[in-house]
N, CA, C and O atoms as a printed pandas DataFrame, in Angstrom:
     atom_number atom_name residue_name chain_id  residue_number  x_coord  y_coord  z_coord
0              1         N          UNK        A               1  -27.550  143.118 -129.119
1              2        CA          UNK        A               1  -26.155  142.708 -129.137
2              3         C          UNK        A               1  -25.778  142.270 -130.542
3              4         O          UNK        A               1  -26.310  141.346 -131.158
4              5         N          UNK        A               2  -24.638  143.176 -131.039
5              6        CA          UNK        A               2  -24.280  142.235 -132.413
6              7         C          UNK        A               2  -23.629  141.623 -132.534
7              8         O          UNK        A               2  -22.531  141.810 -132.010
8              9         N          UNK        A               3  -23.878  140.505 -133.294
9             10        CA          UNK        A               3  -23.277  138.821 -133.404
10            11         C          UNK        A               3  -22.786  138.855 -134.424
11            12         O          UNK        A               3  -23.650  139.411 -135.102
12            13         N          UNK        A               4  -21.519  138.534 -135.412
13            14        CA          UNK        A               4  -20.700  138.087 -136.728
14            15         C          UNK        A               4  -21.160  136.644 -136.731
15            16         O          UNK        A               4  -21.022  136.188 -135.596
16            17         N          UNK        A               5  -21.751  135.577 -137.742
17            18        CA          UNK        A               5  -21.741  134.488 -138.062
18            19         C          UNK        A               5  -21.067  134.228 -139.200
19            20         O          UNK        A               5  -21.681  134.548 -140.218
20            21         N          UNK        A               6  -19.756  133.642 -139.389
21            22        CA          UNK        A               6  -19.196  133.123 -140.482
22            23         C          UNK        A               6  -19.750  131.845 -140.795
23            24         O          UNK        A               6  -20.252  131.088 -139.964
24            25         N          UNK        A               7  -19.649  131.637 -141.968
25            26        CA          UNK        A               7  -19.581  129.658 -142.982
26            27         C          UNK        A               7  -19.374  129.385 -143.901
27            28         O          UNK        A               7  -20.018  129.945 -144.789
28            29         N          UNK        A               8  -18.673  128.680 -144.166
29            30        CA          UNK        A               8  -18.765  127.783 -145.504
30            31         C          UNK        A               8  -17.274  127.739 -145.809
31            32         O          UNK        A               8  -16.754  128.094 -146.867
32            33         N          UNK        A               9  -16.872  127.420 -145.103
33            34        CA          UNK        A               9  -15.356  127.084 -144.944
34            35         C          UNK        A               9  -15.598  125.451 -145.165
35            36         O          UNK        A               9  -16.693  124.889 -145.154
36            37         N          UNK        A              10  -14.296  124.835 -145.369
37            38        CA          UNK        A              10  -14.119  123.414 -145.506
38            39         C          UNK        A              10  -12.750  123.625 -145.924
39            40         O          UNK        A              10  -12.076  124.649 -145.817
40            41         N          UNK        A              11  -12.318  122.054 -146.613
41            42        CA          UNK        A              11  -11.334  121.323 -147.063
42            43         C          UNK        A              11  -11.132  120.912 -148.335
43            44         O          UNK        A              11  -11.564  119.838 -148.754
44            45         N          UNK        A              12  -10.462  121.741 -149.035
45            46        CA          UNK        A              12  -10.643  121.756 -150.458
46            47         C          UNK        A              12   -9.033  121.991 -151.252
47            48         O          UNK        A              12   -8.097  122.736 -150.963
48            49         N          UNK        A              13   -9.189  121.182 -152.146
49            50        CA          UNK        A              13   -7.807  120.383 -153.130
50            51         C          UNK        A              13   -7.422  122.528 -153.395
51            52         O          UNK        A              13   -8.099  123.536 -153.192
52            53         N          UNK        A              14   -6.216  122.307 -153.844
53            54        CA          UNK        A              14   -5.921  123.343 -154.551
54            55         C          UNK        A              14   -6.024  123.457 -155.991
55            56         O          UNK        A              14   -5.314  122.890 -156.821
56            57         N          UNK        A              15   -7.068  124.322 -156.212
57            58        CA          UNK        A              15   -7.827  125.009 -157.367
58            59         C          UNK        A              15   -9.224  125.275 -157.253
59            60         O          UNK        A              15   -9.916  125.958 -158.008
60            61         N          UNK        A              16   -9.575  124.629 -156.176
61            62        CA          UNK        A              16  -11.120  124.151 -156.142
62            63         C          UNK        A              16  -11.670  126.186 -155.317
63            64         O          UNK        A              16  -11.208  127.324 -155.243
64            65         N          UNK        A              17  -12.762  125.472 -154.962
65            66        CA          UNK        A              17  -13.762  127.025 -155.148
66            67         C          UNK        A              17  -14.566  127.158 -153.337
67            68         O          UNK        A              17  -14.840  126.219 -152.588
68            69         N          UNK        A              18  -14.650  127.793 -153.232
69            70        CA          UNK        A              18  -15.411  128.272 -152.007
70            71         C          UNK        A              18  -16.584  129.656 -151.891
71            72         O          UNK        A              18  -16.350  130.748 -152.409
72            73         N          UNK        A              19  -17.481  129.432 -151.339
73            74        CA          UNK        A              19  -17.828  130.686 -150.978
74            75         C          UNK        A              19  -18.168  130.893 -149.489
75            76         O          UNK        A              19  -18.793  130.017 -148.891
76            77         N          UNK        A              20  -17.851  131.814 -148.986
77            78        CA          UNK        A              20  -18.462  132.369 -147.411
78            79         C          UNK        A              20  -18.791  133.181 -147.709
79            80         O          UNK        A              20  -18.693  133.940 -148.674
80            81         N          UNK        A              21  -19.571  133.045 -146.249
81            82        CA          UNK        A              21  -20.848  134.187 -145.857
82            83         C          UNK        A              21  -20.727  134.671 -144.972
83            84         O          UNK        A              21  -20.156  133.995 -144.116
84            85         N          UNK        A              22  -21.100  135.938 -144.607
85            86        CA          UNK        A              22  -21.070  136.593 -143.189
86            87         C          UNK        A              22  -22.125  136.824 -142.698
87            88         O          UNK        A              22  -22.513  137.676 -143.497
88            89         N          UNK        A              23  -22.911  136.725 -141.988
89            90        CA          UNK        A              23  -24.027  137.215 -141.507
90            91         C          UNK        A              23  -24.156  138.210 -140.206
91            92         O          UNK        A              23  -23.254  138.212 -139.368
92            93         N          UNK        A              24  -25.383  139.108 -140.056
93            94        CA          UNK        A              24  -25.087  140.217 -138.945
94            95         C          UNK        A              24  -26.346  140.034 -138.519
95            96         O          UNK        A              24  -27.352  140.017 -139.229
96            97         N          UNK        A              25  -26.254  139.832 -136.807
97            98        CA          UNK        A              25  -27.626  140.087 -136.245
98            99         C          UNK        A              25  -27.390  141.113 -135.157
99           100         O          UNK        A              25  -26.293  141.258 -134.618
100          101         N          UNK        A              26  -28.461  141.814 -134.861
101          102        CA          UNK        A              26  -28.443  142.937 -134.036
102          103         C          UNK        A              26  -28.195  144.142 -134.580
103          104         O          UNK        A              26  -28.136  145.039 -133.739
104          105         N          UNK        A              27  -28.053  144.424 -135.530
105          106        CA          UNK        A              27  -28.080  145.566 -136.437
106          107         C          UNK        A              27  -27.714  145.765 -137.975
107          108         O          UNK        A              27  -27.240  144.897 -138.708
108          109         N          UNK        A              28  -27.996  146.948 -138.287
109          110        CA          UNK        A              28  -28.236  146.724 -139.613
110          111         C          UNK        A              28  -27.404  147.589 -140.558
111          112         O          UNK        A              28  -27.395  148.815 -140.674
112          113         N          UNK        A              29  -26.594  146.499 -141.309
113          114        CA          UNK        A              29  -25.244  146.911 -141.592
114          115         C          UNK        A              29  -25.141  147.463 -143.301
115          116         O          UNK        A              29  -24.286  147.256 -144.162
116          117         N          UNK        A              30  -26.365  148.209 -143.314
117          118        CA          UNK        A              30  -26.048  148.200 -144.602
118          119         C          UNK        A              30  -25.057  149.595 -145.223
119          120         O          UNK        A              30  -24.376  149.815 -146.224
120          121         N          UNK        A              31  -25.432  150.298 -144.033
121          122        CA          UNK        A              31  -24.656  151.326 -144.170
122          123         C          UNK        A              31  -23.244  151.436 -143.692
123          124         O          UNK        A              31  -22.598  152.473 -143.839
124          125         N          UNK        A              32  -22.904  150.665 -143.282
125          126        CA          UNK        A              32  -21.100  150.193 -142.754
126          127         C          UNK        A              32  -20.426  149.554 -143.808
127          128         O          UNK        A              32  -21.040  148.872 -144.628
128          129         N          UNK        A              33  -19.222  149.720 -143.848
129          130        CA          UNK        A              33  -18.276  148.952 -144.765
130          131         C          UNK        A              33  -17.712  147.690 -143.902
131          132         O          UNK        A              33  -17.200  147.720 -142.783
132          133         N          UNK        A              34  -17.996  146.391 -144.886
133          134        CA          UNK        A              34  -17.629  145.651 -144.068
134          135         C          UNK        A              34  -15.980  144.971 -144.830
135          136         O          UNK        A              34  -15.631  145.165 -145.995
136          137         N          UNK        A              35  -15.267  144.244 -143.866
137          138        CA          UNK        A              35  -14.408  142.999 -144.349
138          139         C          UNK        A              35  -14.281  142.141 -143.918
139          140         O          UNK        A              35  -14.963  141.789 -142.956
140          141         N          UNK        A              36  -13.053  141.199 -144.613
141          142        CA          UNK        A              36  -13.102  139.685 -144.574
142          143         C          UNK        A              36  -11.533  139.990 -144.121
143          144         O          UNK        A              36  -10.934  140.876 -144.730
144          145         N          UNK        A              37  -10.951  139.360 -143.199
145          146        CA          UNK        A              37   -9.931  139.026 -142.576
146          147         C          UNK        A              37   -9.697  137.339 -142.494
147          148         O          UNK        A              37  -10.512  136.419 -142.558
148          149         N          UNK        A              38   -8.074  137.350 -142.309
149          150        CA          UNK        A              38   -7.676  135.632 -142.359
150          151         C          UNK        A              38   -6.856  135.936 -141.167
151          152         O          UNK        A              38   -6.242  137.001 -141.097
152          153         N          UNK        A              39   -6.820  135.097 -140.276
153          154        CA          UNK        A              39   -5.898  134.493 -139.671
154          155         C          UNK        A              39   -4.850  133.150 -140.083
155          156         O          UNK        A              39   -5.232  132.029 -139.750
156          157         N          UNK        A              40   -3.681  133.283 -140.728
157          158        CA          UNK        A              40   -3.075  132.167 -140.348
158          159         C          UNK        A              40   -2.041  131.760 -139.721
159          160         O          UNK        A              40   -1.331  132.536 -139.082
160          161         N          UNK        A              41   -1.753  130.152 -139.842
161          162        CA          UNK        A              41   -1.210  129.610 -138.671
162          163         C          UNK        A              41   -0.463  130.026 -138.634
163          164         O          UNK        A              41   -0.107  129.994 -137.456
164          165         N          UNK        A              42    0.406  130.662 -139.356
165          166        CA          UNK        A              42    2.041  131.323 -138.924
166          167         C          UNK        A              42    1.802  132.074 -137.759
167          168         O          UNK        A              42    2.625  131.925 -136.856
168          169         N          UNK        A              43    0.719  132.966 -137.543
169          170        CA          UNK        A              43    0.612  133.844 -136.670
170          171         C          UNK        A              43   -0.321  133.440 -135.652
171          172         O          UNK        A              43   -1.004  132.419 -135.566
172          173         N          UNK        A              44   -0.198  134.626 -134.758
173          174        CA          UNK        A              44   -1.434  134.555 -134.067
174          175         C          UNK        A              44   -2.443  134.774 -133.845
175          176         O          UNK        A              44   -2.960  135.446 -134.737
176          177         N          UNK        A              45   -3.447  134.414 -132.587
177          178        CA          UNK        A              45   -4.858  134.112 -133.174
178          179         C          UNK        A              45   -5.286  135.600 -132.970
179          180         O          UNK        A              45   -6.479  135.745 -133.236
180          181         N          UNK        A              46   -4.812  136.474 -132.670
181          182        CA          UNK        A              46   -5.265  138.150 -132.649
182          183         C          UNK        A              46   -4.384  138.752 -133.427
183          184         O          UNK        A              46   -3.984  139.876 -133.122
184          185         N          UNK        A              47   -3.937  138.115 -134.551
185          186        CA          UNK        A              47   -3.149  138.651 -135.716
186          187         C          UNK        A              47   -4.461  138.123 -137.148
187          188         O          UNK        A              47   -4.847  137.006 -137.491
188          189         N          UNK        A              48   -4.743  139.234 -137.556
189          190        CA          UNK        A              48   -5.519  139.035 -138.777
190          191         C          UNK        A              48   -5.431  140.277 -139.720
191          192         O          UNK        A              48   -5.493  141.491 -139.524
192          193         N          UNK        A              49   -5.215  139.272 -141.121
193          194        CA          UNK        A              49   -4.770  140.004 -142.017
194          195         C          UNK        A              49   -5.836  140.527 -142.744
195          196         O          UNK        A              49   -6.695  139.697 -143.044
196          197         N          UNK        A              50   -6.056  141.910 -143.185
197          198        CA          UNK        A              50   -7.244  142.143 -143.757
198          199         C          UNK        A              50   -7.161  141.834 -145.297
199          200         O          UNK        A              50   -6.091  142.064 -145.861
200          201         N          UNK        A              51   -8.575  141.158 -146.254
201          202        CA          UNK        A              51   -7.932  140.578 -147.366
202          203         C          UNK        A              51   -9.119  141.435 -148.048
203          204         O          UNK        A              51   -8.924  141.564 -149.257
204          205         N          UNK        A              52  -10.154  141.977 -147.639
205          206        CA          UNK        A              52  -11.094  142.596 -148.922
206          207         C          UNK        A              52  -12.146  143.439 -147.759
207          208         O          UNK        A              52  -12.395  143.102 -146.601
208          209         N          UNK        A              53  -12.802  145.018 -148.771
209          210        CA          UNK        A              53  -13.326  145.736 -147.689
210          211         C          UNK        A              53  -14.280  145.642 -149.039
211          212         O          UNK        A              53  -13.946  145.333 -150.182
212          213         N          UNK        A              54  -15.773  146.067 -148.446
213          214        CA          UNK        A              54  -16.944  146.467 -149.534
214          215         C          UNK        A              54  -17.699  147.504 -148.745
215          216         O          UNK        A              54  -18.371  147.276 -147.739
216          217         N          UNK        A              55  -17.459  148.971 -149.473
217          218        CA          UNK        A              55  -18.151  149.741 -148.779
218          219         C          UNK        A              55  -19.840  149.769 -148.649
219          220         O          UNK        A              55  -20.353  148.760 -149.134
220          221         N          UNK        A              56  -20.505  150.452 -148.252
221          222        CA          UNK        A              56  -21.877  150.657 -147.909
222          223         C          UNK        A              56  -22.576  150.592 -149.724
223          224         O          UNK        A              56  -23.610  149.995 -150.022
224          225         N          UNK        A              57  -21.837  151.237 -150.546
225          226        CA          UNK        A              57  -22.238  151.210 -151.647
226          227         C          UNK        A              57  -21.939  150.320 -152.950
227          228         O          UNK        A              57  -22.238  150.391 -154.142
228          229         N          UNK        A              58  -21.224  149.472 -152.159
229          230        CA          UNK        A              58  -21.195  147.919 -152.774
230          231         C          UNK        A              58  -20.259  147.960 -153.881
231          232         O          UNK        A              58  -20.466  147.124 -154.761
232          233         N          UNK        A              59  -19.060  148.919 -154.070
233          234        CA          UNK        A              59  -18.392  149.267 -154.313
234          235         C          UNK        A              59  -17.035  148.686 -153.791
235          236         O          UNK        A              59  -16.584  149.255 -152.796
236          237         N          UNK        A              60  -16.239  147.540 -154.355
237          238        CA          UNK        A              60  -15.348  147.292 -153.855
238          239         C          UNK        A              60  -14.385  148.022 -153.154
239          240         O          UNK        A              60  -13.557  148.543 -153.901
240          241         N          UNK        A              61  -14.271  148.169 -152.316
241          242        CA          UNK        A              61  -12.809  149.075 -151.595
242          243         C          UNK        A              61  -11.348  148.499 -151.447
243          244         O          UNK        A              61  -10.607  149.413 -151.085
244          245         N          UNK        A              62  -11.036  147.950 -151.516
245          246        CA          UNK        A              62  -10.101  146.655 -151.441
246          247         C          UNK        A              62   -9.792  145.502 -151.362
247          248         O          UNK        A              62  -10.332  144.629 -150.683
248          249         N          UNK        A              63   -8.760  145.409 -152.161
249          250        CA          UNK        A              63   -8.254  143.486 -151.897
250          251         C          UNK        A              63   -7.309  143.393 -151.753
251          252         O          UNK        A              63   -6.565  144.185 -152.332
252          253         N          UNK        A              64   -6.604  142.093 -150.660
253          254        CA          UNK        A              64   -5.198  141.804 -150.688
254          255         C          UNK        A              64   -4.423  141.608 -151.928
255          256         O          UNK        A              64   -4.815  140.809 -152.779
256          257         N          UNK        A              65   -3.025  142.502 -152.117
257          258        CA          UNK        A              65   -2.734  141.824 -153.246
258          259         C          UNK        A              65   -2.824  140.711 -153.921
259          260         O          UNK        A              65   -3.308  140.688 -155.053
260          261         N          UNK        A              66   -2.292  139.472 -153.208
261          262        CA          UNK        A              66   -2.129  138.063 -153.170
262          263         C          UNK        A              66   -3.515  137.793 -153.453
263          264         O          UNK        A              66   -3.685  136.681 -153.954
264          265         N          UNK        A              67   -4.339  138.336 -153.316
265          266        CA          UNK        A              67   -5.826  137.431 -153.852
266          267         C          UNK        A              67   -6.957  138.341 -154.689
267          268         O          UNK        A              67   -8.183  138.247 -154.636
268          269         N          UNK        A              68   -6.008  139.383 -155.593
269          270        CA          UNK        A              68   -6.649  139.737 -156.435
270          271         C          UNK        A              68   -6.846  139.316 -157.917
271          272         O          UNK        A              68   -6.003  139.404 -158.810
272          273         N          UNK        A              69   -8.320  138.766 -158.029
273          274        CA          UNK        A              69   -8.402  137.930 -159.640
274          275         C          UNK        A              69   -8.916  136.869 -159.005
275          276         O          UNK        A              69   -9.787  136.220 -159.584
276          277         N          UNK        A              70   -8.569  136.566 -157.963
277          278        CA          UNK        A              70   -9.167  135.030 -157.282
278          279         C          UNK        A              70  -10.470  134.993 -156.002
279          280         O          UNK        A              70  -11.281  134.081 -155.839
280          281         N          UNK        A              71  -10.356  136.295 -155.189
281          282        CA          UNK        A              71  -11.378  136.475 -154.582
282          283         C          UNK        A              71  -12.514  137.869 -154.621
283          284         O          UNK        A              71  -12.277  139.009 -155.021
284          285         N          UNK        A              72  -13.608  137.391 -154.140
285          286        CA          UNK        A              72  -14.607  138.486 -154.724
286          287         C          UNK        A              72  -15.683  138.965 -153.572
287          288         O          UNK        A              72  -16.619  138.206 -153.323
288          289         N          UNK        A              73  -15.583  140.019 -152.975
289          290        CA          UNK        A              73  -16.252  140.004 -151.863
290          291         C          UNK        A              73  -17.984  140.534 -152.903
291          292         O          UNK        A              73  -18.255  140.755 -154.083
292          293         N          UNK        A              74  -18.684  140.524 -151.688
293          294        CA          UNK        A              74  -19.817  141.235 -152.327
294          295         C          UNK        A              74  -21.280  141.302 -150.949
295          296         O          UNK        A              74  -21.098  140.667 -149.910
296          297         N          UNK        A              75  -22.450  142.012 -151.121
297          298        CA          UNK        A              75  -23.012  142.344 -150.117
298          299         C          UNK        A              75  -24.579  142.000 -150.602
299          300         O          UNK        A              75  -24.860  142.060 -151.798
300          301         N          UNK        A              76  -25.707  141.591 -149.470
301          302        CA          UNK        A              76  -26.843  141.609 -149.663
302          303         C          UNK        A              76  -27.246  142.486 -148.534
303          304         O          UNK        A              76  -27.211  142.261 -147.324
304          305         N          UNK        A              77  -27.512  143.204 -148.984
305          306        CA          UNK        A              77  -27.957  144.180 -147.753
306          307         C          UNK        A              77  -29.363  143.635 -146.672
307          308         O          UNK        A              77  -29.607  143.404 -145.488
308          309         N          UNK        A              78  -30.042  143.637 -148.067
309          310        CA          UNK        A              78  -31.322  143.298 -147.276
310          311         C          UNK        A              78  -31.363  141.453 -146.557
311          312         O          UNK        A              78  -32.171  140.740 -145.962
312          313         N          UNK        A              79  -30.389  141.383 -146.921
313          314        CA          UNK        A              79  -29.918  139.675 -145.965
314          315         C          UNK        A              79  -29.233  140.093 -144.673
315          316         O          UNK        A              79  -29.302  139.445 -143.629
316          317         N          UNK        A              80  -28.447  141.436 -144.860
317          318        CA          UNK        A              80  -27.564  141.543 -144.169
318          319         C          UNK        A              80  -26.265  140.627 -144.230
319          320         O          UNK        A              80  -25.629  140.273 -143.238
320          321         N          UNK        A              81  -26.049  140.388 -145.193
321          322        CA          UNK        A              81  -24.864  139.348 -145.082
322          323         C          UNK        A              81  -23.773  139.773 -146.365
323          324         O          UNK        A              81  -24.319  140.207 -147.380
324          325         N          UNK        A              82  -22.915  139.715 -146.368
325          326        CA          UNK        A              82  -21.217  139.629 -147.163
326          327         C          UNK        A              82  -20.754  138.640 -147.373
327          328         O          UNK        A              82  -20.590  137.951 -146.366
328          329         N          UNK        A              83  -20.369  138.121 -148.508
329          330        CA          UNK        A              83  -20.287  136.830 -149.184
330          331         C          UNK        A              83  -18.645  136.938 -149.435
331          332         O          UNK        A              83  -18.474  138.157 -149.428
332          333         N          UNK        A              84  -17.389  136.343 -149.646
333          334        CA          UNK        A              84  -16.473  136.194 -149.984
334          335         C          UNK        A              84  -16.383  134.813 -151.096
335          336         O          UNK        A              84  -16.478  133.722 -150.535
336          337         N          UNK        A              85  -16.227  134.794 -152.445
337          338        CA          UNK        A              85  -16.410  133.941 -153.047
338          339         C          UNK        A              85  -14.907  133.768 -153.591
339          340         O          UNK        A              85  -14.343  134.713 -154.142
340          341         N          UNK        A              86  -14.380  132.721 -153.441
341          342        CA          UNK        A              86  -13.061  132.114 -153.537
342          343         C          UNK        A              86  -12.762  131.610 -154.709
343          344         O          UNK        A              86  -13.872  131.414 -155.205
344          345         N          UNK        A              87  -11.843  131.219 -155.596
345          346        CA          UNK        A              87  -11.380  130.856 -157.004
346          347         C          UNK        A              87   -9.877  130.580 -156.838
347          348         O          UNK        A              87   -8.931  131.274 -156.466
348          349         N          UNK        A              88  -10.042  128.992 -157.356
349          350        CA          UNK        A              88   -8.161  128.941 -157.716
350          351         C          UNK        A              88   -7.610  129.102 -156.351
351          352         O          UNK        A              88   -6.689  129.918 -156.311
352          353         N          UNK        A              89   -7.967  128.464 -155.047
353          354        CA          UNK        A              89   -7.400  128.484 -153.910
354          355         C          UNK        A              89   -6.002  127.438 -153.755
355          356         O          UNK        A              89   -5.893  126.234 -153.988
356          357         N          UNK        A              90   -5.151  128.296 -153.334
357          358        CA          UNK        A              90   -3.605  128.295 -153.120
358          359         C          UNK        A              90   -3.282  127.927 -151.406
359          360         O          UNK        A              90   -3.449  128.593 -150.385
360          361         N          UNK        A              91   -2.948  127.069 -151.557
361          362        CA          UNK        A              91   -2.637  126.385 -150.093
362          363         C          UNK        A              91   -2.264  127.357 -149.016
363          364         O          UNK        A              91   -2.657  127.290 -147.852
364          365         N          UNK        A              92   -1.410  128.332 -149.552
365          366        CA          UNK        A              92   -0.919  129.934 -148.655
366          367         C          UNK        A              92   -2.496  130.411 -148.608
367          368         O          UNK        A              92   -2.545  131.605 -148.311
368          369         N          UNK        A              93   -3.668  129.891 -148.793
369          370        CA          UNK        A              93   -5.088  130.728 -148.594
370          371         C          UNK        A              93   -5.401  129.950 -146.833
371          372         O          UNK        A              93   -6.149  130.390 -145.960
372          373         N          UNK        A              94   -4.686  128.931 -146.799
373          374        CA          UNK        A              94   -5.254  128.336 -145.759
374          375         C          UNK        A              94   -5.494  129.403 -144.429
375          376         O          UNK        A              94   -4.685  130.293 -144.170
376          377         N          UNK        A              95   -6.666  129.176 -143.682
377          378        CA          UNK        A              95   -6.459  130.230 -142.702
378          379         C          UNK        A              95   -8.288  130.409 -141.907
379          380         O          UNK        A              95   -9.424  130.015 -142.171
380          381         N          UNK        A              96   -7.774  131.036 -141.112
381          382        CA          UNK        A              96   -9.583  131.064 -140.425
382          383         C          UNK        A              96  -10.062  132.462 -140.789
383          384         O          UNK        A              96   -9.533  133.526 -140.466
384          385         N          UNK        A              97  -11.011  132.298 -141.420
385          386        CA          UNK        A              97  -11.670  133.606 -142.334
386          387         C          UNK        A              97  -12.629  134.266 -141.432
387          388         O          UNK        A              97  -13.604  133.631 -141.030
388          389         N          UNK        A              98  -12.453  135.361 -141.119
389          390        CA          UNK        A              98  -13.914  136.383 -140.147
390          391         C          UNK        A              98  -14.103  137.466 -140.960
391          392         O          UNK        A              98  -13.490  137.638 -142.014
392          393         N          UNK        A              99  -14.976  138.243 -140.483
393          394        CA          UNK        A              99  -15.968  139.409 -141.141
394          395         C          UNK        A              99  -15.762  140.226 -140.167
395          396         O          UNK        A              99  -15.344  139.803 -139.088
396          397         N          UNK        A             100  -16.017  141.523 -140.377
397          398        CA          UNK        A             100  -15.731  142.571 -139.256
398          399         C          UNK        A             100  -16.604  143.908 -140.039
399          400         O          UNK        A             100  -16.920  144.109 -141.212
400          401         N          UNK        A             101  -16.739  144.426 -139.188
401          402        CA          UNK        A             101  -17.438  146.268 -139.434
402          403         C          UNK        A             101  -15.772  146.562 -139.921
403          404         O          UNK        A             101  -14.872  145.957 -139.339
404          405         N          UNK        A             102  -15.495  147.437 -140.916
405          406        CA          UNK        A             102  -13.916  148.031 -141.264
406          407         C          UNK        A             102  -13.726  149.050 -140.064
407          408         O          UNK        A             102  -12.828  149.020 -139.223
408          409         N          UNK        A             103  -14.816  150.000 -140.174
409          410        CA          UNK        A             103  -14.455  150.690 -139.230
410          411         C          UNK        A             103  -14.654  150.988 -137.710
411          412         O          UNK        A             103  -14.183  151.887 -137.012
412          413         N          UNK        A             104  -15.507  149.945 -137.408
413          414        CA          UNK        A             104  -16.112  149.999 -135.625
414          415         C          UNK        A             104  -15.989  148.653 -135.774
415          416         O          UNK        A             104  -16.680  148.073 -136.611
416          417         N          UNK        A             105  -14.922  147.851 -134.831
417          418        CA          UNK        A             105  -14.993  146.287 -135.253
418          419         C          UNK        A             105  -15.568  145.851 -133.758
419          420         O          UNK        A             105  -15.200  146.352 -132.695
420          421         N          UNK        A             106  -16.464  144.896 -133.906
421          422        CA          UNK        A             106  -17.354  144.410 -133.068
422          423         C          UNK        A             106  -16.539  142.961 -132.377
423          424         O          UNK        A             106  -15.374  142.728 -132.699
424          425         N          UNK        A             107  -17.147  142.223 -131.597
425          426        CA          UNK        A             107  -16.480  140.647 -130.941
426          427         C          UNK        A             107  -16.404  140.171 -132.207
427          428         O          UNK        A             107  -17.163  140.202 -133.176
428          429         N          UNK        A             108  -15.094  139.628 -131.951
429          430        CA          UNK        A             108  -15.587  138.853 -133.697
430          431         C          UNK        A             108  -15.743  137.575 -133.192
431          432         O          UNK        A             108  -15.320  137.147 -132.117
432          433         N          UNK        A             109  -16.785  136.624 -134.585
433          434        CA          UNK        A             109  -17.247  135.404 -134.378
434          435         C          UNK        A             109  -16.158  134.727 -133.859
435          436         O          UNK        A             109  -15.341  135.022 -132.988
436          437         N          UNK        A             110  -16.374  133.351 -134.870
437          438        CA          UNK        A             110  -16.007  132.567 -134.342
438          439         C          UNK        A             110  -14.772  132.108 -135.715
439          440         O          UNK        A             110  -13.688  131.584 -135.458
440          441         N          UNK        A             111  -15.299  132.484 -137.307
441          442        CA          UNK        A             111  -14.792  132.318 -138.131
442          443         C          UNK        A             111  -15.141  130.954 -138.900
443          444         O          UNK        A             111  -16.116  130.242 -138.661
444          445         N          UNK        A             112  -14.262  130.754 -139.765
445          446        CA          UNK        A             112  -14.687  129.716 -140.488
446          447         C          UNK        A             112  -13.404  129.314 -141.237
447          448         O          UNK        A             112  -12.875  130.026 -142.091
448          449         N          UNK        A             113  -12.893  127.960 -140.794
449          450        CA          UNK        A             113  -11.949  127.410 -141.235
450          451         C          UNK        A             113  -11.835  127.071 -142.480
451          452         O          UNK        A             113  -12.498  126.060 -142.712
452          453         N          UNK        A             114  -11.069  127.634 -143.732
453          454        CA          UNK        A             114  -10.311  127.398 -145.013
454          455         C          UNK        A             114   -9.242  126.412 -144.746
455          456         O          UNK        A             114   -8.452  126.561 -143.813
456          457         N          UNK        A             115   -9.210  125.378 -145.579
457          458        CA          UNK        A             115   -7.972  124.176 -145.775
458          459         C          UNK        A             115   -7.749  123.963 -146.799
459          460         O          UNK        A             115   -8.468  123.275 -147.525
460          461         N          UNK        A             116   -6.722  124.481 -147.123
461          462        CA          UNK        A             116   -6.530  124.082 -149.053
462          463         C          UNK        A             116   -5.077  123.123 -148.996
463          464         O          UNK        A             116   -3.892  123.364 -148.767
464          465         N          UNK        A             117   -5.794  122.036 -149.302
465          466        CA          UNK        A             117   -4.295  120.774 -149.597
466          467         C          UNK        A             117   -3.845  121.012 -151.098
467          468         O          UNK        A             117   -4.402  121.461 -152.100
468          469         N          UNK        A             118   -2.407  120.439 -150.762
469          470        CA          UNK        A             118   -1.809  120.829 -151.794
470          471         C          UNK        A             118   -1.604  119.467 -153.086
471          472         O          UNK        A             118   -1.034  119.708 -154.151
């Protein structure tokens, strides 16, 4: 069964820094493109915006406009895990961050809460 584990979310001033992690158990994702999606509160909780994809070849594939220069996805394969590393966070970042397969999207976790005060 495959499981998404997000972390490293918290509560952090605006400018300050973050990194998350994604982790994958039950299979082995090195050959999938993965991303990082936000949910926020404006919307709803099965509304998520996709903000960065990293294909199989570790090759960035995309970023949200709004958070290009400031966020940086990236992959350990042999961890199995996708890192989203944050910079210069803007209170509009606030939001619950998940990981997903781009193209076969699995249950998603549980996520990991971003709070950026202003």
């Amino acid at each position: 069964q495959v499981q998404l584990v997000e972390s490293g979310g918290g509560l952090v001033e605006t400018g300050g820094s973050l990194r998350l992690s994604c982790g994958f158990t039950g299979k082995d994702f090195s050959l999938n493109p993965i991303s990082w999606y936000r949910q926020v509160p404006q919307k709803q909780r099965d509304q998520r915006d996709l903000v960065a994809t990293i294909n199989n070849y570790r090759n960035v594939s995309y970023y949200l406009e709004a958070v290009k220069g400031r966020f940086t996805i990236s992959r350990d394969n042999a961890k199995n895990t996708v890192y989203l590393d944050i910079k210069n966070l803007r209170p509009e970042d606030t939001g619950r961050y998940y990981c997903n397969d781009f193209e076969h999207q699995y249950t998603w976790g549980q996520g990991t809460q971003v709070t950026v005060s202003s």
